[in-house]
C-alpha positions as CSV (number, residue, x, y, z in Angstrom):
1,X,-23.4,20.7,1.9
2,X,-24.2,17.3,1.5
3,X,-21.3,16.6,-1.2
4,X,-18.9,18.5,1.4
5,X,-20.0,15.8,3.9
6,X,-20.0,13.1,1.5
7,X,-16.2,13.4,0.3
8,X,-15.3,14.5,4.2
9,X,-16.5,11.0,5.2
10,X,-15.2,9.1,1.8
11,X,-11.5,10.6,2.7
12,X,-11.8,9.7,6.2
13,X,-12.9,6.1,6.5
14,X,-9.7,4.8,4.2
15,X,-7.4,7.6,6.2
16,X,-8.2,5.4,9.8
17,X,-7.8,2.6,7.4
18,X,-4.6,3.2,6.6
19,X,-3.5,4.3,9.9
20,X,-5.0,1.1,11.5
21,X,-2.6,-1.0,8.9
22,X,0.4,0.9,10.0
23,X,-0.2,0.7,13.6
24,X,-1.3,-2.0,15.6
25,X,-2.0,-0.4,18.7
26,X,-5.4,2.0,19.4
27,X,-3.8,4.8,21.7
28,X,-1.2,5.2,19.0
29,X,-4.1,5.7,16.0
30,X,-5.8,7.8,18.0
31,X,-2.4,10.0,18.2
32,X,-1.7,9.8,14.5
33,X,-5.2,10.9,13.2
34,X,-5.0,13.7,15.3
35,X,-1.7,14.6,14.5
36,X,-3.3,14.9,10.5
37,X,-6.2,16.5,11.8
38,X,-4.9,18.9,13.9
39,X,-1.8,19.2,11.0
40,X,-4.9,20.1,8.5
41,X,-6.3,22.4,10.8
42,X,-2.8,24.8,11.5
43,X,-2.2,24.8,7.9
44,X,-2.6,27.8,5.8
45,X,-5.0,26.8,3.2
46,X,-2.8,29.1,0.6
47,X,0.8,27.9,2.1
48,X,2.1,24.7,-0.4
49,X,1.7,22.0,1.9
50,X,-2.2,22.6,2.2
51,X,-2.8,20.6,-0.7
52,X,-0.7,17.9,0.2
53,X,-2.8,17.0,3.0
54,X,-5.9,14.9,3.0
55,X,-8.8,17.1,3.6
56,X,-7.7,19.6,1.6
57,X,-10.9,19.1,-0.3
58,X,-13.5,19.3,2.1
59,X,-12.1,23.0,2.2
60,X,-12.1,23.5,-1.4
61,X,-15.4,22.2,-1.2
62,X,-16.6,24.1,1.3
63,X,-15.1,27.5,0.0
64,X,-17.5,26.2,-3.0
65,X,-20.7,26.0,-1.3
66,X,-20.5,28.9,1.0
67,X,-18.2,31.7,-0.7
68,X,-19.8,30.7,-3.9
69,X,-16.7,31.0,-5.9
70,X,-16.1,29.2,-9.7
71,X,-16.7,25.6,-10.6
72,X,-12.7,25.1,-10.4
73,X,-13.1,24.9,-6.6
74,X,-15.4,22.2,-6.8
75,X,-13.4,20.1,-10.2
76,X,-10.0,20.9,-7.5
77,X,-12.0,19.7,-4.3
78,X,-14.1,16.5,-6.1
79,X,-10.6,15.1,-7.9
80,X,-8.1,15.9,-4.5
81,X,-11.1,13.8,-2.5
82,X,-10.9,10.7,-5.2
83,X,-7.2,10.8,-5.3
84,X,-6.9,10.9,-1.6
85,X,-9.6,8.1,-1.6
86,X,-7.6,5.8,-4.0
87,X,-4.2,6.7,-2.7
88,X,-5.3,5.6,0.8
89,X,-7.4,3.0,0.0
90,X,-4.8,0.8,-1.9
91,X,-2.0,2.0,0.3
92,X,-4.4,0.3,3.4
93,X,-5.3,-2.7,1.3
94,X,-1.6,-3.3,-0.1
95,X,-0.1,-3.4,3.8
96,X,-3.2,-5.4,5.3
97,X,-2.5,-8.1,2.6
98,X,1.4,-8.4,2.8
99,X,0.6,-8.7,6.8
100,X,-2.1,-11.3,6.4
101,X,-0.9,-13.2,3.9
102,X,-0.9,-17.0,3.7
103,X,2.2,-18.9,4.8
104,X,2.8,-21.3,2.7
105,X,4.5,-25.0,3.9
106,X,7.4,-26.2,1.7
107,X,6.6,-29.2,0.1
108,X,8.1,-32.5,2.1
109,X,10.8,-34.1,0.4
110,X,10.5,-37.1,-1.9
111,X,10.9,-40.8,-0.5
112,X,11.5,-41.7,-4.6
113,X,15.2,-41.5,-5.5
114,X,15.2,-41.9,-9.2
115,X,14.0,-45.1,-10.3
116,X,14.6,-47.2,-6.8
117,X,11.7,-46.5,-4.5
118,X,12.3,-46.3,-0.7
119,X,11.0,-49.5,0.6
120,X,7.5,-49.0,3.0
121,X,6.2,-50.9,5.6
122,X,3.2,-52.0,3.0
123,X,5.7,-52.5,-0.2
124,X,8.4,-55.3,0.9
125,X,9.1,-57.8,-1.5
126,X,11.3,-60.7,-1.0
């Protein structure tokens, strides 16, 4: 049981990452994790969109530990949780840098026009 919790809280942390990068405001976070949870909770874990979802393994996992079925349902349940993990995790990272990236100044433009320099206050001659 404490792999199932494990993986459950490995998958969730970059899940509310990834929401948190795609929106800014906390009400509307709030709303989309529990649109996934509650999406993950209606869906039949034999229908095709189960595994598609992002706690699809703490179920596999969890029909591992207490049904005690073959090793596939824990291989299935330990590589959906990295993907998932990986997927989200990058995804998070990727929009969180684009969105704080560093603007960068453009360069001011020369005073030196070929070989004649623009006079300056301290360079006067004659």
């Amino acid at each position: 049981m404490g792999l199932l919790l494990a993986t459950t809280v490995l998958v969730a942390a970059p899940i509310g990452f990834l929401i948190a990068a795609v929106l800014s405001r906390e009400l509307e976070g709030a709303l989309a994790l529990l649109v996934v949870v509650s999406t993950q909770m209606l869906a039949d874990p034999a229908g095709s969109i189960a595994p598609w979802l992002p706690f699809w393994s703490s179920r596999e996992l969890a029909t591992y530990a207490l049904d005690g079925t073959g090793q596939d349902y824990l291989a299935r349940g330990l590589f959906h949780a990295a993907l998932v993990f990986a997927v989200t995790l990058i995804a998070a990272t990727a929009i969180t840098a684009a969105r704080l990236r560093i603007a960068r100044m453009p360069e001011p433009p020369s005073r030196d026009v070929g070989w004649v320099r623009d006079p300056t206050p301290t360079d006067r001659r004659g």
